[in-house]
C-alpha positions in Angstrom: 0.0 0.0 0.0 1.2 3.0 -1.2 1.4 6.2 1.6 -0.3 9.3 0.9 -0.5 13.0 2.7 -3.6 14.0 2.6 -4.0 17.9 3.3 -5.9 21.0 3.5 -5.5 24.8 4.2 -7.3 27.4 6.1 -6.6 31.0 6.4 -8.3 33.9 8.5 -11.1 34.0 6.6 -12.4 30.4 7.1 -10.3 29.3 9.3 -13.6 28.7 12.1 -15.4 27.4 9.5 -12.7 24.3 8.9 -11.8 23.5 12.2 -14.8 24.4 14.3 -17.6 21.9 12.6 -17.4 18.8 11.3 -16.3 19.6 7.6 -12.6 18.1 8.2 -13.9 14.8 9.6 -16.0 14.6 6.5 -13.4 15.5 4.2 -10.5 12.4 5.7 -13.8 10.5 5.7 -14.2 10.6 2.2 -10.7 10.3 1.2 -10.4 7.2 3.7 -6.3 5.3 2.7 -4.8 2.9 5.4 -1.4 4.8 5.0 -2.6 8.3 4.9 -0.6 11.1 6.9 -3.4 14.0 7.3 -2.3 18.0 7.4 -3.7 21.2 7.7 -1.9 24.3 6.6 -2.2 27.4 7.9 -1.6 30.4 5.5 -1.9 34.1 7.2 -4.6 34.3 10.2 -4.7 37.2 12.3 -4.1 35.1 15.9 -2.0 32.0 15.5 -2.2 31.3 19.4 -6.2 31.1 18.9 -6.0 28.9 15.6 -3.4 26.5 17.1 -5.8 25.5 20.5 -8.0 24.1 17.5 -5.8 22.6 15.9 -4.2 20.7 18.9 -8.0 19.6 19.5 -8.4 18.1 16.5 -5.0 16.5 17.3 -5.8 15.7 20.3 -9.0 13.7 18.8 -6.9 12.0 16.1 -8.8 13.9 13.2 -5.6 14.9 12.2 -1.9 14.5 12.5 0.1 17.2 12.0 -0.6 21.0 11.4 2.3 23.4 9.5 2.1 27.5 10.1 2.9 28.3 6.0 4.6 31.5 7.6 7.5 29.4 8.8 8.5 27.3 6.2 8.0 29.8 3.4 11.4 31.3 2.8 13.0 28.1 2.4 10.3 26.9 0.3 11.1 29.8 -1.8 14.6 28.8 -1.9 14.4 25.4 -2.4 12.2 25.9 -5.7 13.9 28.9 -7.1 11.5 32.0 -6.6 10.9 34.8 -4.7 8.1 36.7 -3.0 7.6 39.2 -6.2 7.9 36.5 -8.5 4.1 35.6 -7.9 3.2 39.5 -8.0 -0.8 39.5 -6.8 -0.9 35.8 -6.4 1.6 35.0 -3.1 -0.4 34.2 -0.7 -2.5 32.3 -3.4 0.4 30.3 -4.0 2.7 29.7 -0.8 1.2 27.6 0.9 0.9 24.9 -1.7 4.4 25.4 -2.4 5.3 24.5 1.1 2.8 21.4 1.5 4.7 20.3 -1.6 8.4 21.0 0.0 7.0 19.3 3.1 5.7 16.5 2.3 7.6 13.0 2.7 5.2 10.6 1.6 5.4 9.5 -2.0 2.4 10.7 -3.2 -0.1 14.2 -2.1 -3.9 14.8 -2.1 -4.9 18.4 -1.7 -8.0 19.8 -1.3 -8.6 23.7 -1.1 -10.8 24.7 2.4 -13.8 25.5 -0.1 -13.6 22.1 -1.6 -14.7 18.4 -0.7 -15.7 14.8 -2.1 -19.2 14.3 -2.2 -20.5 12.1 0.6 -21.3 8.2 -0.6 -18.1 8.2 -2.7 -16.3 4.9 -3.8 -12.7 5.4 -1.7 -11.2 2.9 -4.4 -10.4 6.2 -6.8 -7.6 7.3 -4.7 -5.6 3.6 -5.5 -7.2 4.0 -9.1 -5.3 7.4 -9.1 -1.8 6.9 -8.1 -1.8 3.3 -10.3 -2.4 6.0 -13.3 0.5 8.1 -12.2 2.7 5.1 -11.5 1.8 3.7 -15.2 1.7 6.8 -17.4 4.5 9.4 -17.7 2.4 11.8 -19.3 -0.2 12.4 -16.7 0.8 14.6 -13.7 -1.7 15.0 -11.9 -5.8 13.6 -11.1 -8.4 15.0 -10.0 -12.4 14.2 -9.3 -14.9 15.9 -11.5 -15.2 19.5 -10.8 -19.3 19.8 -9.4 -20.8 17.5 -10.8 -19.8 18.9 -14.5 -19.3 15.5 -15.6 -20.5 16.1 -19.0 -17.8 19.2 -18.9 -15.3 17.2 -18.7 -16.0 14.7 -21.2 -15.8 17.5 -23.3 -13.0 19.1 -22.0 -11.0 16.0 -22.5 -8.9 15.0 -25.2 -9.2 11.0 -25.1 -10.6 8.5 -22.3 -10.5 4.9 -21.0 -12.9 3.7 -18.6 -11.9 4.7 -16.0 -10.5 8.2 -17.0 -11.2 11.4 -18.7 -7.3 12.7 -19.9 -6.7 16.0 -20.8 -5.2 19.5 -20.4 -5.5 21.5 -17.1 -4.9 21.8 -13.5 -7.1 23.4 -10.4 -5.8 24.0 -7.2 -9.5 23.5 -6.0 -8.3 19.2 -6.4 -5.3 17.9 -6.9 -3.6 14.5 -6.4 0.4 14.2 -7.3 3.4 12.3 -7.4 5.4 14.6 -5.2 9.0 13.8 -6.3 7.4 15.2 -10.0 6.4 18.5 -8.0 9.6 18.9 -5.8 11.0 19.7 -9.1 12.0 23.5 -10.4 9.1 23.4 -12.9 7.3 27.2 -11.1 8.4 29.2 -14.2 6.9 28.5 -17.1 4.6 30.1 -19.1 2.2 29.5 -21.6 -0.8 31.6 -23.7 -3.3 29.2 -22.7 -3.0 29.7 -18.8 -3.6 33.2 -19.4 -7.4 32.6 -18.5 -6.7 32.1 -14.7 -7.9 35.2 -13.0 -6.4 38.4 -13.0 -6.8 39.4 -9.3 -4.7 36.0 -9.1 -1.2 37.4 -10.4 1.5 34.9 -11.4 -0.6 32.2 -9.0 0.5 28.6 -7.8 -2.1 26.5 -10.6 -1.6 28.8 -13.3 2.3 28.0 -13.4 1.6 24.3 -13.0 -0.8 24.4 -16.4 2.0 26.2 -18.0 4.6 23.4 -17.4 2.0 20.7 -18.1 0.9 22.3 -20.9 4.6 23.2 -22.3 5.8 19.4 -21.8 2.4 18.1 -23.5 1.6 16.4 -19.8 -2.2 15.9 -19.0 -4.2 15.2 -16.2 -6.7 12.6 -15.4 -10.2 13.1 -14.0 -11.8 10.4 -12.3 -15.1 10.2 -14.4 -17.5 8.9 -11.9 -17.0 11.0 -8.5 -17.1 14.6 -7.9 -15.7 17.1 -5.8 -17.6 20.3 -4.9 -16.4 23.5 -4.5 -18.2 26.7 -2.5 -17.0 29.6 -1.2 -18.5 30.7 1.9 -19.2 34.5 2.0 -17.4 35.9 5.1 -20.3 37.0 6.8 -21.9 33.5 6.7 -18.9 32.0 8.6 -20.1 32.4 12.0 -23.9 31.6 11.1 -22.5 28.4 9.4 -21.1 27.6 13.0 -24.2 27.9 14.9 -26.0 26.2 12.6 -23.5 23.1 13.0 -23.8 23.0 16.6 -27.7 21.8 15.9 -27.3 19.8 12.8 -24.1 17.7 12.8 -24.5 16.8 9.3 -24.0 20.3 8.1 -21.2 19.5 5.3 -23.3 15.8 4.1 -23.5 16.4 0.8 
């Protein structure tokens, strides 16, 4: 059995919403793997003493294993790939954190999941195994992924060929991601290509938008697991707190 990391981030703005309901024990639910290492990373709160009596909680109740403050690992994450702050312009703190959950991680392979995103509920935990045997057996593909909200007709289209178990084609979202993470460790953060000029603006020179450069400049693909979905939903700020209370009544808040 092959071990995996299995991660997520917070930051200030949902950071309450991640750690103070249920939502993490239904995302490790959902992404069950007898040699998974589980992490959250913690990318620019306001009061890191207040955050971290959560996080040893969830410790504490074996929900999770470790936790990383981004803030300390970031410079030499930097380093160790190559770039600096300004390199990412508008898109730093978009990016930094994923680059030190890559530089971090020991295990072979890494699942990520952005604190807006999470399997659907009811979801066949064989697609993980499925997953890395694709990575191990194809050189081309870099990196797989769910379907994105259910848009399974989406990408069917978006893909460029499939098999039966797979959709392959061109892309990569930071919403989902699942990688080999010695392919990742790799000074690949500077490439650039037309294509990945769609990402957003706001979003500057942003973690996923260099990865689809270098996939899509070395004619690598990813693969979408065509029969499981991942959702994605931002939470308005001032919903947060509301969410929260709401939890405390309903433990199946995050069930879908």
């Amino acid at each position: 059995m092959k071990k995996i990391t299995i991660e997520t981030k917070i930051w200030e703005g949902d950071w309450q919403l991640v750690l103070k309901t249920n939502r993490l024990e239904k995302l490790f639910q959902r992404c069950q793997h007898p040699q998974s290492h589980k992490v959250i990373y913690v990318n620019n709160v306001n009061n890191i003493k207040e955050v971290r009596k959560s996080l040893e909680n969830l410790i504490n109740k074996e929900i999770i294993d470790d936790w990383v403050y981004v803030e300390e690992f970031a410079d030499e994450a930097l380093n160790f790939f190559g770039l600096k702050k300004n390199d990412f312009t508008s898109g730093y703190y978009y990016s930094i954190s994923e680059l030190v959950s890559i530089y971090l991680t020991k295990t072979d392979y890494l699942l990520h999941f952005s604190s807006d995103s999470i399997p659907m509920r009811n979801i066949k935990t064989s697609w993980i195994d499925e997953c890395i045997s694709t990575l191990d057996s194809n050189p081309q593909v870099k990196v797989c992924n769910l379907v994105w909200d259910r848009k399974y007709k989406e990408a069917k289209k978006e893909s460029i060929h499939e098999d039966d178990i797979f959709y392959y084609g061109y892309g990569f979202s930071d919403q989902m991601y699942l990688i080999k993470t010695s392919e990742f460790k790799k000074n690949i953060y500077k490439e650039v290509n037309e294509a990945s000029k769609r990402y957003p603006t706001y979003g500057g020179e942003l973690f996923e938008k260099r990865v689809d450069s270098w996939m899509r400049n070395y004619g690598y693909l990813r693969a979408t697991y065509k029969t499981a979905s991942y959702l994605h939903q931002n939470y308005p700020k001032h919903q947060i707190l509301k969410q929260i209370s709401v939890y405390l009544n309903q433990p199946t808040l995050f069930s879908k």
